[in-house]
ROBA-173777 format. One record per residue: x, y, z of N, C-alpha, C, O in turn. Coordinates in steps of 0.05 Angstrom, whole numbers, padded with zeros to 5 digits, always signed. Atoms other than C-alpha are relative to their C-alpha. Example, Ala and Ser with C-alpha at 12.3 -4.5 7.8 and 13.67 -1.06 7.14 Angstrom:
# residues 2
+00018-00024+00000+00246-00090+00156+00018+00024+00000+00039+00024+00013;-00016-00024-00001+00273-00021+00143-00015+00022+00014-00005+00044+00018;
***
This chain:
# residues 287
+00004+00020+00021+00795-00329+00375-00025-00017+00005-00024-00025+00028;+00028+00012+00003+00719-00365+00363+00016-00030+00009+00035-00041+00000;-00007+00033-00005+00725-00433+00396-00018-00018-00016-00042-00013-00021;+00011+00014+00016+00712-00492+00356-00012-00021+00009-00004-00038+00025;+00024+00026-00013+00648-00536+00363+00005-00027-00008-00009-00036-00027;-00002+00037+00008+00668-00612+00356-00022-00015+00019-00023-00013+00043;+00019+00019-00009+00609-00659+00368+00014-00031-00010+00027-00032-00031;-00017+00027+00001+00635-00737+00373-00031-00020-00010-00049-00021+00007;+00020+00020+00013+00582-00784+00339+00013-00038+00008+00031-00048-00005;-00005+00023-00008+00587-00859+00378-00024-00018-00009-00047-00014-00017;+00027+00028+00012+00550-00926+00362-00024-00007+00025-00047-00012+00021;+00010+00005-00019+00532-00938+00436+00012+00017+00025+00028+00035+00022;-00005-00016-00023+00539-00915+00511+00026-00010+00003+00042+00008+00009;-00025+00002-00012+00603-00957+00524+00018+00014-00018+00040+00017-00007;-00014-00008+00018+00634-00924+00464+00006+00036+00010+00026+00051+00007;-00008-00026-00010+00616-00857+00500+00026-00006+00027+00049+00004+00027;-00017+00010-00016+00651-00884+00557+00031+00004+00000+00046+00020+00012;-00032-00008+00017+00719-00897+00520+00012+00025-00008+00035+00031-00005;-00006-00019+00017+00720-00837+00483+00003+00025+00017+00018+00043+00011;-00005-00020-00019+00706-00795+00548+00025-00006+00022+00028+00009+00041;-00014-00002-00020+00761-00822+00584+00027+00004-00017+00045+00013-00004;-00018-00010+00020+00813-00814+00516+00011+00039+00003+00031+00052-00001;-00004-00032+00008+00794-00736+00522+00009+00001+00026+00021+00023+00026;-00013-00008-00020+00818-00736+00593+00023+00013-00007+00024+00038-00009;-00026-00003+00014+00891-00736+00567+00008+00022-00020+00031+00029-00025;-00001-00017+00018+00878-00686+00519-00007+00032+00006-00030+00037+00010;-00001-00022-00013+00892-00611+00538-00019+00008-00034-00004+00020-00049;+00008-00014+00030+00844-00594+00465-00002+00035-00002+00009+00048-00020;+00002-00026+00003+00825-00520+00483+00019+00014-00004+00018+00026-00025;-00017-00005+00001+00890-00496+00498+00017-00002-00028+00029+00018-00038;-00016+00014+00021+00923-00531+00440-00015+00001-00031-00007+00004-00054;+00022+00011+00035+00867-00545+00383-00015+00026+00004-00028+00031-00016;+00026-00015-00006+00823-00484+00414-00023-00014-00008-00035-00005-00029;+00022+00012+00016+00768-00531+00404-00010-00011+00032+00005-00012+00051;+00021+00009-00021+00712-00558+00455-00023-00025-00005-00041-00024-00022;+00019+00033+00007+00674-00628+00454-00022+00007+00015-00022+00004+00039;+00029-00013-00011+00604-00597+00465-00023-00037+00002-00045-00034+00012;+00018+00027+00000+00567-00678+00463+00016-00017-00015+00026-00015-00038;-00012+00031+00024+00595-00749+00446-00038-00013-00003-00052-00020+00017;+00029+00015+00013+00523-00777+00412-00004-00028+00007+00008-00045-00006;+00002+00037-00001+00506-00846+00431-00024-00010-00017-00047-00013-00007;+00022+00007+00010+00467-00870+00371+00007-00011-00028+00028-00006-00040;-00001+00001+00028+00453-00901+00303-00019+00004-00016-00023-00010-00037;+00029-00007+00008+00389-00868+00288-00001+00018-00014+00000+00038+00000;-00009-00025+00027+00395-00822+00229-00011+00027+00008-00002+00050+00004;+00018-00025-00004+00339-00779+00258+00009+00012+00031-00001+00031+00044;-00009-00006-00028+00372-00774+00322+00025+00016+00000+00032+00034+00015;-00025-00011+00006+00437-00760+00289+00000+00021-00010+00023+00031-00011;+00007-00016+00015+00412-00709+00253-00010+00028+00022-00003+00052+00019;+00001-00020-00016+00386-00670+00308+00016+00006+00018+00010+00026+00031;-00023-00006-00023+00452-00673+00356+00015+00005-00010+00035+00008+00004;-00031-00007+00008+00502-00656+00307-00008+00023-00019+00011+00031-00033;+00006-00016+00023+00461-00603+00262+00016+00030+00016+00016+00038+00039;-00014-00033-00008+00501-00533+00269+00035+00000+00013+00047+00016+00027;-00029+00014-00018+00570-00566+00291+00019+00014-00020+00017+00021-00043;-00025-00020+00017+00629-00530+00268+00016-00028-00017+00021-00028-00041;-00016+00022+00010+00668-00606+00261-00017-00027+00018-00024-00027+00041;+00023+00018-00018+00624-00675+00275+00026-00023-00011+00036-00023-00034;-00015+00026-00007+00671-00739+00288-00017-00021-00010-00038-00012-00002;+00011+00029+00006+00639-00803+00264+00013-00021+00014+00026-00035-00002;-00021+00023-00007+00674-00855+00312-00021-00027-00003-00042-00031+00008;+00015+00031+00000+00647-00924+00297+00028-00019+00005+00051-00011+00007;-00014+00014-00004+00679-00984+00309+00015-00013-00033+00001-00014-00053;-00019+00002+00031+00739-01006+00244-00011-00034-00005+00004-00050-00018;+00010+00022+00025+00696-01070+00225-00021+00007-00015-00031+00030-00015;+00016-00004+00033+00651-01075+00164-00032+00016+00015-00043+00038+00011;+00030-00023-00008+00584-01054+00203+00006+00031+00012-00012+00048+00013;-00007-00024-00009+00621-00995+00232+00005+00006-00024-00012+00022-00030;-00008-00015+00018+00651-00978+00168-00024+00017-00025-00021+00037-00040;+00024-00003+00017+00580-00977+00131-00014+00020+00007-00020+00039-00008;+00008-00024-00016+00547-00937+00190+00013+00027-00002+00002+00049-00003;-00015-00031-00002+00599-00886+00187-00004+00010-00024-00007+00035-00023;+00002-00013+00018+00590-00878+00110-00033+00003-00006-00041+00014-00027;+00024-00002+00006+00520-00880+00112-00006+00030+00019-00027+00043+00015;+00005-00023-00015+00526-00820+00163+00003+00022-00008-00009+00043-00011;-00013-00027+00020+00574-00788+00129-00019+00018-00016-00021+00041-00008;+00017-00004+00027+00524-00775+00062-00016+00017+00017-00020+00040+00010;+00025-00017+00002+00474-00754+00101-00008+00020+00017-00029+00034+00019;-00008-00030-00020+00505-00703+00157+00023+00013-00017+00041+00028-00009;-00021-00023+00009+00546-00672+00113-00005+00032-00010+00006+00054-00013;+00012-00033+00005+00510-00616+00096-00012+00016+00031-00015+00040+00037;+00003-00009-00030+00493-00605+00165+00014+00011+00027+00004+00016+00050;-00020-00002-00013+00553-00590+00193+00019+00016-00013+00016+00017-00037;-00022-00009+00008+00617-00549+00182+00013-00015-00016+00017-00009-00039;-00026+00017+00010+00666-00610+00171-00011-00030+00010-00025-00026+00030;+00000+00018+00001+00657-00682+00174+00023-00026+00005+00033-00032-00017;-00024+00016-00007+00709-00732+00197+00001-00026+00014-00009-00027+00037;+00003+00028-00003+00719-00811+00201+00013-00002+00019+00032+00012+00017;-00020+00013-00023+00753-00841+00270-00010-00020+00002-00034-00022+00000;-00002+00023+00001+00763-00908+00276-00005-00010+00030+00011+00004+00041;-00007+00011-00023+00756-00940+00345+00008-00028-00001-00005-00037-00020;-00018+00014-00010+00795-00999+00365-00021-00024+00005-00043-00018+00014;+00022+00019-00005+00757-01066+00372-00008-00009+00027+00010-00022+00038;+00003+00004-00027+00725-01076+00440-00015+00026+00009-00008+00048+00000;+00026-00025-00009+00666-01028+00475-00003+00004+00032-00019+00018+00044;-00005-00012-00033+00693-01033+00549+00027+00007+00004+00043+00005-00015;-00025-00021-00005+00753-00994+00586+00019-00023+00004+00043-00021-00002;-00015+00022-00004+00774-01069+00606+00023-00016-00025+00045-00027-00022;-00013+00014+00007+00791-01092+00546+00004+00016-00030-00002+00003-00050;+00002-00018+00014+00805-01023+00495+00026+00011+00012+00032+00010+00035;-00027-00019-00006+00871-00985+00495-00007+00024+00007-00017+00030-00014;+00006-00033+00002+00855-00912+00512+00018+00010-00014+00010+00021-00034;-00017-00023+00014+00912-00881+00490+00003-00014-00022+00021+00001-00030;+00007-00002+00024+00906-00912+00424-00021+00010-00010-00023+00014-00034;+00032-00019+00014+00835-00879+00417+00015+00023+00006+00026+00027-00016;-00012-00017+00000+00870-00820+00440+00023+00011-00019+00030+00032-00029;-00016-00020+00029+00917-00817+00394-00010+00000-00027-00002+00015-00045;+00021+00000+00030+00864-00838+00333-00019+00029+00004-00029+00039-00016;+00019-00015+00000+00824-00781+00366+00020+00030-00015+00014+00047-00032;-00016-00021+00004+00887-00736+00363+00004+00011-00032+00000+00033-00040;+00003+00009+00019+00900-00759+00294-00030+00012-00019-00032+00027-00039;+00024-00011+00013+00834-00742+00271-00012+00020-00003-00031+00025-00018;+00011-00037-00007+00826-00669+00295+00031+00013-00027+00031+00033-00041;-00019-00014+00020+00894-00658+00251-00005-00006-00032+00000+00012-00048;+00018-00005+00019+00860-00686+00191-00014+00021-00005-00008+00038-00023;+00022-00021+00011+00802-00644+00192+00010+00027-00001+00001+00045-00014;-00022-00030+00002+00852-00586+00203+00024-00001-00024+00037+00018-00032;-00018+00005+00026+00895-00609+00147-00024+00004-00019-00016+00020-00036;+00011+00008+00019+00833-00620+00103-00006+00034-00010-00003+00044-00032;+00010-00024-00004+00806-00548+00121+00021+00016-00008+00012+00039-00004;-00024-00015+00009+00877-00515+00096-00002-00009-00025-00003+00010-00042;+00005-00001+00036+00868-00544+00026-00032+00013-00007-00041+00021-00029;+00026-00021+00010+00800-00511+00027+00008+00032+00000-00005+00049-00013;+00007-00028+00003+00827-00443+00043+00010+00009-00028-00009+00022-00038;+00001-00016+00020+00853-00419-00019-00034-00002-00022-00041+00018-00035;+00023-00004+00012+00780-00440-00052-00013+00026+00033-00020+00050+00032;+00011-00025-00015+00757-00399+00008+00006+00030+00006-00007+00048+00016;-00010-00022+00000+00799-00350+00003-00004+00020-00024-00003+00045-00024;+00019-00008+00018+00771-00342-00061-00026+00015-00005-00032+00035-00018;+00029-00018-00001+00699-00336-00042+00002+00024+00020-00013+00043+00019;+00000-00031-00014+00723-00285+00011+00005+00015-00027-00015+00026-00037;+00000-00025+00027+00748-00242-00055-00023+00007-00004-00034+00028+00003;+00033-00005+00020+00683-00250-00093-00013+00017+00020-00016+00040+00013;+00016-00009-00023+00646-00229-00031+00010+00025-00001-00005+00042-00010;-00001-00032-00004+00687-00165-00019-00006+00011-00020-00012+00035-00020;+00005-00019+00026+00679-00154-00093-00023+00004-00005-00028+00024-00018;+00021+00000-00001+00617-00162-00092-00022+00016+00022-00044+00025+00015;-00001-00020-00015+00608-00125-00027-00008+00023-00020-00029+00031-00031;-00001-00034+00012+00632-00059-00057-00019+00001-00035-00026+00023-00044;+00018-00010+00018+00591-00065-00121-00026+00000+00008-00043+00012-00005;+00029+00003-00003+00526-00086-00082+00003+00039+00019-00017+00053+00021;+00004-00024-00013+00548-00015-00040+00006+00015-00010+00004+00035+00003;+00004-00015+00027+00562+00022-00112-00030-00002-00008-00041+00021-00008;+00022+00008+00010+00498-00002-00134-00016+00016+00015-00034+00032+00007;+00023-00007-00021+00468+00013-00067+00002+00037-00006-00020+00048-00012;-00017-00031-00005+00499+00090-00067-00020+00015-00025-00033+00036-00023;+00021-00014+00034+00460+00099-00151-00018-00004+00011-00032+00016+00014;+00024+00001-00006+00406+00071-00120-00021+00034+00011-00039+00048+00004;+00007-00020-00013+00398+00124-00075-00002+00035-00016-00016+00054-00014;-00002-00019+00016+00424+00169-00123-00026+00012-00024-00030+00035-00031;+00014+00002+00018+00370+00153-00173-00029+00009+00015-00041+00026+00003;+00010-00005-00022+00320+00157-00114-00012+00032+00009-00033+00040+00019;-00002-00028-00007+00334+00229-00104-00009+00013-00027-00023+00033-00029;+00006-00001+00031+00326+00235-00174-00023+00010-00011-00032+00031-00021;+00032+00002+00006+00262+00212-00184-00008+00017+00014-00022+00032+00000;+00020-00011-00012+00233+00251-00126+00004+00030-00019-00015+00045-00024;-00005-00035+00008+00260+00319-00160-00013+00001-00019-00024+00022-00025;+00008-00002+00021+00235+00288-00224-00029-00003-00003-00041-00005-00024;+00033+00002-00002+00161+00283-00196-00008+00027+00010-00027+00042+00008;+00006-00036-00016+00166+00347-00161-00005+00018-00028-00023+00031-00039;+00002-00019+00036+00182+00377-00229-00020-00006-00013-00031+00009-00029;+00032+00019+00026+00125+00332-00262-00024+00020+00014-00040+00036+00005;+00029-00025-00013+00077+00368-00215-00002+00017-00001-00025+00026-00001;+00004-00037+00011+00096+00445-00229+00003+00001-00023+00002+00023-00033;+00007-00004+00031+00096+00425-00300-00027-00012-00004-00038-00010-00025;+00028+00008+00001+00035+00397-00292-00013+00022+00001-00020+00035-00018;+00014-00020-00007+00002+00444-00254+00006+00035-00018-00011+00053-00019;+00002-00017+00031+00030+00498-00315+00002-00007-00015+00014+00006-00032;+00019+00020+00026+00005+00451-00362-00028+00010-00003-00037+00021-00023;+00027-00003-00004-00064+00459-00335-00001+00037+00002-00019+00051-00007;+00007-00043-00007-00064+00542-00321+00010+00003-00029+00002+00025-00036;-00002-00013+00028-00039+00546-00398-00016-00015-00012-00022-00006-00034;+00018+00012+00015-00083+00498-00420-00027+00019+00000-00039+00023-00021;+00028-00010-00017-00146+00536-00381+00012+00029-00016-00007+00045-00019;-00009-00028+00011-00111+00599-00414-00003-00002-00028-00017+00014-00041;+00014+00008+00035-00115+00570-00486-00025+00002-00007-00035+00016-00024;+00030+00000-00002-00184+00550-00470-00015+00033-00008-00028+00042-00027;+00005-00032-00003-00197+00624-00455+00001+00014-00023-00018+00026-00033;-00006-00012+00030-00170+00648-00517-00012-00010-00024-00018+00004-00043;+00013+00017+00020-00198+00597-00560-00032+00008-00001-00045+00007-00022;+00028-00009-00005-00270+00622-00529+00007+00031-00013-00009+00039-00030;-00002-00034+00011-00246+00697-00549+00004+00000-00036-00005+00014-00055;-00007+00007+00029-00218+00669-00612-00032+00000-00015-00040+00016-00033;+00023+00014+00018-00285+00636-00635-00024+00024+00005-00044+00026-00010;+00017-00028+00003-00320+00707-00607+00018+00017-00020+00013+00041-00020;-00018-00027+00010-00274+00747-00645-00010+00028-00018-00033+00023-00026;+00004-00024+00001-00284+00812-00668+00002+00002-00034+00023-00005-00043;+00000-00003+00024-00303+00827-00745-00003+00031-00015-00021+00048-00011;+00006-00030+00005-00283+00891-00788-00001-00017-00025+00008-00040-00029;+00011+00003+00027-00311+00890-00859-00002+00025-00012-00015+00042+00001;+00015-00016+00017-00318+00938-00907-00023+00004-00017-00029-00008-00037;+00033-00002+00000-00389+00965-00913-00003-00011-00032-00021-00027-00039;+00009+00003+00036-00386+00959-00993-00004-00029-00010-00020-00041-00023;-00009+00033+00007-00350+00888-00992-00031-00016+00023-00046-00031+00012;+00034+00012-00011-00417+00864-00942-00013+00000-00012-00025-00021-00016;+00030-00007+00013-00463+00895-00979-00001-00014-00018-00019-00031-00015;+00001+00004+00020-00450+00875-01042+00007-00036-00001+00003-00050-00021;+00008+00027-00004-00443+00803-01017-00012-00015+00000-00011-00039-00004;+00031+00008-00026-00512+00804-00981-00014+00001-00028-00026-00019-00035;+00012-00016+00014-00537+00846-01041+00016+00010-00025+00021+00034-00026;-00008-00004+00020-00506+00843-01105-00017+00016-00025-00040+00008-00031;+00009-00022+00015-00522+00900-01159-00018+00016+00019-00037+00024+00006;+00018-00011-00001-00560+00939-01104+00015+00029+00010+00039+00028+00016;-00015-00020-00008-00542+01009-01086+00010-00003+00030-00006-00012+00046;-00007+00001-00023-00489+01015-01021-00011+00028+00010-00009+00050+00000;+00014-00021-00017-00530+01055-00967+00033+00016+00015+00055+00006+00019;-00019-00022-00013-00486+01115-00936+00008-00015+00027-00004-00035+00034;-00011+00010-00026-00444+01105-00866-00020+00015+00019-00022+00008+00042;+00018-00012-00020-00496+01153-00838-00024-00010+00001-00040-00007+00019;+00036+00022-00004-00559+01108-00852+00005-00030+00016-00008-00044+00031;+00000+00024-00022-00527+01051-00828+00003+00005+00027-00006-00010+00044;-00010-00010-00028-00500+01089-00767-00028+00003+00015-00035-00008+00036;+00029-00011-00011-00572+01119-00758-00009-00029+00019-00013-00030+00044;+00016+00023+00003-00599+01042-00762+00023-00010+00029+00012-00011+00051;-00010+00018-00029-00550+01011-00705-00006+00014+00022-00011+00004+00044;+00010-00014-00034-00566+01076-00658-00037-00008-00002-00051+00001+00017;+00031+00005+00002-00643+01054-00675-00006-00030+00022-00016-00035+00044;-00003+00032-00009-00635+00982-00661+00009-00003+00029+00002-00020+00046;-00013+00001-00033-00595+00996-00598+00027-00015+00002+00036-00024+00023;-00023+00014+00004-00534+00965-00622+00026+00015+00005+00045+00003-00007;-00010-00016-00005-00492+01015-00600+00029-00019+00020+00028-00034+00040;-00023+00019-00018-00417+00986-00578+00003-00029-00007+00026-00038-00005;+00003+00024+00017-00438+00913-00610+00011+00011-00020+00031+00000-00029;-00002-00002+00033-00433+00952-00677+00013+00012-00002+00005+00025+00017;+00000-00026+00006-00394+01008-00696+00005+00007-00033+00016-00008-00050;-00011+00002+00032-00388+01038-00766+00013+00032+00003+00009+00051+00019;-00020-00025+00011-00338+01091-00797+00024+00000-00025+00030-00023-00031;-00020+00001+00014-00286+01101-00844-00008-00025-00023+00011-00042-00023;+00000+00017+00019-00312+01054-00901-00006-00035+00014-00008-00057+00003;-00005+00033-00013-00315+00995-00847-00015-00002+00022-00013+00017+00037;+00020+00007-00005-00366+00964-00811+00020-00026+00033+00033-00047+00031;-00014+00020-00025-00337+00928-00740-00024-00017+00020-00043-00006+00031;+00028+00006-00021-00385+00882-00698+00016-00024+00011+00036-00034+00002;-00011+00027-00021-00374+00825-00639+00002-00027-00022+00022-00042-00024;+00005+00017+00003-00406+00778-00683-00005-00002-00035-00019+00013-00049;+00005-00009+00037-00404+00765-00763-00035+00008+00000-00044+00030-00007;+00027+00000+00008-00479+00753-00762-00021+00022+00005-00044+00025-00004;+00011-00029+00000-00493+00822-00735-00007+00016-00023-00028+00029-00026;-00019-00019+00016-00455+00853-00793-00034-00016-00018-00054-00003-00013;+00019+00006+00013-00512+00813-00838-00028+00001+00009-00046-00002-00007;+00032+00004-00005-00577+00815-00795-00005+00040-00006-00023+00053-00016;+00013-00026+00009-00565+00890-00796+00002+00013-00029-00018+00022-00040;+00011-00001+00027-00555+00904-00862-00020-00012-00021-00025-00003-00044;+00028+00008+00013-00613+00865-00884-00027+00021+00023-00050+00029+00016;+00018-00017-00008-00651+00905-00838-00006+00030-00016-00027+00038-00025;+00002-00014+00023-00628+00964-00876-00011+00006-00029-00018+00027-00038;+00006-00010+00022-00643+00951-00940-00024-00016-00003-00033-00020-00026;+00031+00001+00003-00716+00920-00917-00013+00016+00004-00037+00016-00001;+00014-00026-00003-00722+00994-00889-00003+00006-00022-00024+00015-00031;+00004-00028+00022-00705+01025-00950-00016-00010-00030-00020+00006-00048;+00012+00019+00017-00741+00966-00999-00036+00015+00005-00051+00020-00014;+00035-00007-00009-00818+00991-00961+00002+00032-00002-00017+00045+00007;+00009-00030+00000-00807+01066-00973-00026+00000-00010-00034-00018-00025;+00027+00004+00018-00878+01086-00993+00008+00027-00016+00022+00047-00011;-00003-00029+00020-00887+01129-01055-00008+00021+00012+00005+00040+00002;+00006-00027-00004-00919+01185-01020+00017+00016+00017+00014+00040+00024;-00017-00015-00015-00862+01194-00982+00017+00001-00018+00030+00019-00007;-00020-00003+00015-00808+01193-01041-00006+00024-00015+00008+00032-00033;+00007-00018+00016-00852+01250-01062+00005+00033+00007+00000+00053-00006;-00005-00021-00021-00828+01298-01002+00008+00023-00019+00015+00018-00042;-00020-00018+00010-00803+01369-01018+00030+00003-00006+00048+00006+00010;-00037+00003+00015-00734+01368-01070+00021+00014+00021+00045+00014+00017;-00018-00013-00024-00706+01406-01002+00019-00024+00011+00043-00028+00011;-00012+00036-00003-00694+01333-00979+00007-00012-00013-00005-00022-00032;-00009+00019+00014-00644+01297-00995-00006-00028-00008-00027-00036+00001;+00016+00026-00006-00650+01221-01014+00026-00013+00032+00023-00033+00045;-00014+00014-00022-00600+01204-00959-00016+00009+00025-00023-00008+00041;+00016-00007-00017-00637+01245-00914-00036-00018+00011-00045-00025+00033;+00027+00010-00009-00712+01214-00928+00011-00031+00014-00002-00041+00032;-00003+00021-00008-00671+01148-00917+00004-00006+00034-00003-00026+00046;+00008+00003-00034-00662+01165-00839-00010-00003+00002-00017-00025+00011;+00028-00001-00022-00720+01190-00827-00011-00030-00003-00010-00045+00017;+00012+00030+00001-00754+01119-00854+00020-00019+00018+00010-00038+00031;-00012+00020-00023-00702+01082-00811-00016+00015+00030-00033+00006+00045;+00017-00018-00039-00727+01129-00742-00028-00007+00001-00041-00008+00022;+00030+00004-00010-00801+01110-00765-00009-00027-00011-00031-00034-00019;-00004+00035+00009-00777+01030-00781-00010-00006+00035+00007-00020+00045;+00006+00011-00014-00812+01017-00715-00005-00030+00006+00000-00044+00026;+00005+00023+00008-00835+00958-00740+00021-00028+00005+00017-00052+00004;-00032+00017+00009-00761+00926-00739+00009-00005+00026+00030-00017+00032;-00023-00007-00028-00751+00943-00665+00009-00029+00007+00031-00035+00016;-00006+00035-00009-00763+00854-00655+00020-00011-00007+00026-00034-00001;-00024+00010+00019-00702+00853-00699+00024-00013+00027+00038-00033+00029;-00020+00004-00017-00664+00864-00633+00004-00013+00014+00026-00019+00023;-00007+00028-00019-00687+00807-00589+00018-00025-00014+00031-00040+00001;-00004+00011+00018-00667+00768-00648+00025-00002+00001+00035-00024+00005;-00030-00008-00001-00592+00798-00649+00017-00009+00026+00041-00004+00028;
***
């Protein structure tokens, strides 16, 4: 069982005097489990203040006339927060052993430790109180604590996750990208007629073999391809630089060549003038 700290608060030294020869008589440990760690000889607030701060139970004995009674409440006020428990004793009028009862301080002293033990039993049910709150409060601050942790674990999984969705955020982003570049290259089929007649409205559509001739001329070979009515290239603007090339080949024919032998066809003379379109070859840095 924790032994209890009683500090004795006196007016003067003969008062310690008295009060130490009262506790002779008094078996307290045994009986009170309690221990008189200092009787104080003082009336100095700042004095009192530092010998009784941390006291489990602080005595106030002054003497029971009007300046003792004032001292003691002026003590009271202003050690009470400084202390466990607080408690008035009276001493007996007279400040030597000659002419002081002992065993009436002894039994005011006796008297006065059963007070503060009486007073301290109408506190426990409020204390017994704040013990409740406390354990209840306990176990929700160690509920609380428990989500904490819970939540804790949580988050880390929920950052871990943030970062491999991140990091395939960014590799499909950089993959969109990619596609979006292939996208905006993309690949154009057309039909030779629907071009032509875009580029070149009312003019005659040149054969798939003059245009064919004209991309193996140019060197466009794999950029371009033509067949089947349809005209495929990397880039739209192919599909138009070469067909205007075409029909500026076949626009400069000279008459003395349209005059060839009727053996030759006109699709035919139209190669050959593409094969001797030298002139055009600059077309291709161009492309």
């Amino acid at each position: 069982m924790t032994i209890v700290d009683v500090r004795i608060l006196v007016e003067g030294a003969s008062d310690v005097e008295v009060v130490s020869k009262a506790l002779q008589g008094l078996a307290l440990g045994s009986e009170y489990n309690i221990t008189i760690s200092s009787i104080i000889p003082t009336t100095n607030l700042e004095i009192a203040k530092s010998a009784a701060a941390g006291a489990d139970l602080l005595i106030i004995a002054t003497d029971a006339d009007r300046v003792g009674r004032e001292l003691a409440d002026r003590l009271f006020k202003e050690l009470s927060e400084l202390v466990g428990h607080v408690e008035r004793m009276k001493i007996p009028l007279g400040h030597d052993l000659e002419h002081i009862d002992v065993e009436l301080v002894r039994k005011e002293l006796k008297n006065t430790l059963v007070r503060a033990g009486l007073k301290s039993l109408q506190l426990l049910p409020e204390y017994m109180a704040l013990r409740n709150q406390l354990l209840d409060l306990k176990g929700k601050y160690e509920m609380l604590e428990q989500e904490k942790q819970n939540l804790e674990s949580q988050i880390q999984e929920l950052e871990q996750r943030y970062e491999e969705l991140m990091q395939e955020y960014q590799k499909l982003k950089e993959e969109n990208e990619n596609l979006k570049i292939l996208l905006d290259k993309r690949s154009n089929v057309v039909k030779i007629e629907n071009a032509w007649r875009q580029i070149f409205p009312g003019e005659g559509v040149p054969s798939e073999e003059v245009i064919g001739k004209a991309v193996e001329k140019l060197g466009l070979q794999g950029r371009v391809i033509v067949g089947q009515g349809y005209i495929y290239a990397e880039e739209e603007r192919l599909i138009e630089e070469l067909l205007k090339i075409v029909y500026l080949t076949m626009t400069i024919v000279k008459p003395e060549e349209q005059e060839k032998p009727e053996e030759k066809t006109e699709e035919s003379e139209k190669i050959e003038e593409i094969e001797e379109a030298e002139v055009f070859h600059e077309k291709i840095e161009e492309l």
